[in-house]
N, C-alpha and C positions, 0 to 999 in steps of 0.2 A: 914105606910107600903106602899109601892110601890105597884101600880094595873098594870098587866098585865093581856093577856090573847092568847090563842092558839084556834083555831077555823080551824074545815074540811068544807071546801065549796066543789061548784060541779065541776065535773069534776077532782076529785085528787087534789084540793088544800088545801095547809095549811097556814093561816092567822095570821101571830105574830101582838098584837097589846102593845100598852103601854109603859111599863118600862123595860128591860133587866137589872136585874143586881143579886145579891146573895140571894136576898131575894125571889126572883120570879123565879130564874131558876130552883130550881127543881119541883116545882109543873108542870112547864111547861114543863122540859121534859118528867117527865111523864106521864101528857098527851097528850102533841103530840106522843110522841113513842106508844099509846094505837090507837090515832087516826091515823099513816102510817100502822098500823097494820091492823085493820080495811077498810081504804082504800081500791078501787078499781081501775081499771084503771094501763096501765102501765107508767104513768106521774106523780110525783110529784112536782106540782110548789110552792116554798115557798115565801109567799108576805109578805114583809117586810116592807110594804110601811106607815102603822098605828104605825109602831113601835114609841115612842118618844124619849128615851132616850134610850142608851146600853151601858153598860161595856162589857169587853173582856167576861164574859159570853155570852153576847148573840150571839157569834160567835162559844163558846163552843156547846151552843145550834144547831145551823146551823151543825156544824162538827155533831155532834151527831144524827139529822134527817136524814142525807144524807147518814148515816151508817146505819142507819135502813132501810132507801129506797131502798140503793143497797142492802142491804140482805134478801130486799122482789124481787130484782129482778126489780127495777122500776125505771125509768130515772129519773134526778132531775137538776129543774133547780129555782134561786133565781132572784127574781123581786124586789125593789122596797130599797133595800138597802139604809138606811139612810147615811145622810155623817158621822157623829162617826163612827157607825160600818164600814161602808169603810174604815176611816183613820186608824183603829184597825187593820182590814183585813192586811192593805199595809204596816206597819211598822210591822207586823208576819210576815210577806211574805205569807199571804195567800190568795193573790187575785188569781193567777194561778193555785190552788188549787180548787176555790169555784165556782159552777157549775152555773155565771149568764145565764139569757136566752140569748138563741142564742149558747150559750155555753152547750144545753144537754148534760152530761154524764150520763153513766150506770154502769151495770155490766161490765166493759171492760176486 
């Protein structure tokens, strides 16, 4: 079985580590959607940087925290993007979309 794991550090952040893929996405989104919940702060930065490996889930995952974040109202931005999920991102066409830092978006 593939090991993953989601983790709330301080200052509003969320920590994807491990494996991304069908086996691990749903435990992990919901607990991350428990932990944006939870959350304080109006920043949510998701670090992606422990990730090892990801299928297109783990981008499904990303769309889906950042739709929680905005609907708490909270800025979001993504650090540390492995290159799969990059190369994932750019052949969706969802780099334009996905809120690296530098790149905060909100509630707009």
């Amino acid at each position: 079985m593939s090991e993953a794991l989601v983790e709330g550090g301080a200052d509003g952040e969320l920590r994807l580590s491990g494996v991304l893929d069908y086996q691990t996405g749903p435990v992990l989104r919901r607990a991350g959607q428990g932990l944006i919940r939870e959350g304080k702060g109006q920043r949510l930065l998701i670090d992606c940087s422990a990730v090892k490996k990801s299928s297109s889930v783990g981008l499904s995952l990303l769309l889906a925290f950042i739709r929680d974040a905005v609907a708490s109202e909270r800025e979001v931005a993504i650090v540390g993007m492995p290159d799969d999920m990059h190369q994932i991102a750019r052949v969706s066409g969802l780099l334009d979309v996905l809120p690296f830092a530098g790149e905060i978006r909100g509630n707009e």
